[in-house]
C-alpha positions in Angstrom: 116.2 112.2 140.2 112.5 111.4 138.9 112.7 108.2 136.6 110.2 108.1 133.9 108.4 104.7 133.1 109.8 103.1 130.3 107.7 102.1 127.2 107.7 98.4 128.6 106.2 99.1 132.0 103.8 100.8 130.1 102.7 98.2 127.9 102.7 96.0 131.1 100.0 98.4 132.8 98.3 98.3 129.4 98.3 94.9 129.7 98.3 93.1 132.7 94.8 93.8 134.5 96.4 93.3 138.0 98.5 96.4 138.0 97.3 100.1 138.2 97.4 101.7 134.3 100.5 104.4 134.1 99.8 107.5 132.4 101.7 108.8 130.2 103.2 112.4 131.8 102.8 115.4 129.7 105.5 117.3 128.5 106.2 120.9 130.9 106.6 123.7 129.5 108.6 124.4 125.9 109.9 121.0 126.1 108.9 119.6 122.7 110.0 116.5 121.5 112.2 117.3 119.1 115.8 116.4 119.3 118.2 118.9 120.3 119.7 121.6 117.7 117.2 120.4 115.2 115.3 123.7 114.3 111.7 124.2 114.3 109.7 122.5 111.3 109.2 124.7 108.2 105.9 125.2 107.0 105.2 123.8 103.5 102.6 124.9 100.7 101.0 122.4 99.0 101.6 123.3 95.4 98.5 124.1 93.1 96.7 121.0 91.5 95.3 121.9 87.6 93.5 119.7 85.9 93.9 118.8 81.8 90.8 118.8 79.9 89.5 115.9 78.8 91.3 114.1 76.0 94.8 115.7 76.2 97.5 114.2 77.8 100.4 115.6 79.9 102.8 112.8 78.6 103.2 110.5 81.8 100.3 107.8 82.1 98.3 107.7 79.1 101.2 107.1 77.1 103.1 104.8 79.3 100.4 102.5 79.6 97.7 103.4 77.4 93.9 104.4 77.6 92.4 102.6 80.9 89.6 100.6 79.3 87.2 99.3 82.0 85.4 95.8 81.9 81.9 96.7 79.8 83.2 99.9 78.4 85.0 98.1 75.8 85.0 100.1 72.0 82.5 98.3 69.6 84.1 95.9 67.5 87.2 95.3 70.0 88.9 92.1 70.3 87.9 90.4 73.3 90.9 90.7 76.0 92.4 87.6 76.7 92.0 85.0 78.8 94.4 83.7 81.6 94.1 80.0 82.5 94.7 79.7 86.4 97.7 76.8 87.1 96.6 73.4 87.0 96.6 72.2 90.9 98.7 69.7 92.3 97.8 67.0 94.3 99.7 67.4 97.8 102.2 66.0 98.6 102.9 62.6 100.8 102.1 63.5 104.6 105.0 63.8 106.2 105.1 60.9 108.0 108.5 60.5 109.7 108.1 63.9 111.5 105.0 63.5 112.7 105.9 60.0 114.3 109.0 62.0 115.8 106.9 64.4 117.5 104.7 61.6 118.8 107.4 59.4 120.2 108.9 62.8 121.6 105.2 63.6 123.3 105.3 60.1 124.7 109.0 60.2 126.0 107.7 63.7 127.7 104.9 61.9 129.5 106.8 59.1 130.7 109.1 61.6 132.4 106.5 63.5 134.1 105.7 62.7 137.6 103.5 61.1 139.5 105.0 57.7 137.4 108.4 58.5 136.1 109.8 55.8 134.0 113.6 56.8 133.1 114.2 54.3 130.9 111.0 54.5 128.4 111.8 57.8 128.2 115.2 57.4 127.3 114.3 54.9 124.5 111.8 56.9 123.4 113.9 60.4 123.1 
């Protein structure tokens, strides 16, 4: 029984520059790669597209959400739109001081366990 390459080993070919690249084996025959049973896919028409003359309205956009009035095509004697004021920023906050001294007593308990000088006990009291 032939065994096909998985989608992993493929990404691993893909990736890894040491190993040869797999291909990808084509398909023999009528074997298509549809699943079983399922028929073939029907054919669909793309319906006809007509186009409204200017200035009339089929009922859906225009009069959900009005005329679309872009910037420097404003009517004469409009009211100018209104203006949105961004949020006031906030200062940040206080650094977050007890985590960061965590990690660096837990960087320095690290390096006193690693060899050539292991010191047990500093690391201990430091974790």
């Amino acid at each position: 029984m032939k065994t096909e390459p998985s989608l992993l080993d493929y990404l691993k070919s893909v990736i890894d520059p040491r190993r040869p690249r797999l291909r990808i084996p084509e398909l023999e025959g009528d074997e298509s790669p549809v699943l079983p049973g399922a028929g073939p896919i029907p054919a669909v028409e793309a319906p006809e597209v007509t186009s409204l003359p200017p200035g009339t309205s089929d009922g859906s956009f225009d009069e959900f959400m009005g005329p679309v009035v872009l910037p420097g095509n404003e009517p004469r004697g409009a009211a100018p739109p209104a203006t949105v004021k961004a949020p006031e920023t906030q200062p940040p906050g206080p650094a977050p001081w007890r985590t960061l001294a965590m990690l660096v007593l837990a960087l320095a308990a690290q390096l006193s366990l690693e060899p050539p000088d292991r010191s047990l006990s500093l690391g201990i009291v430091l974790y």
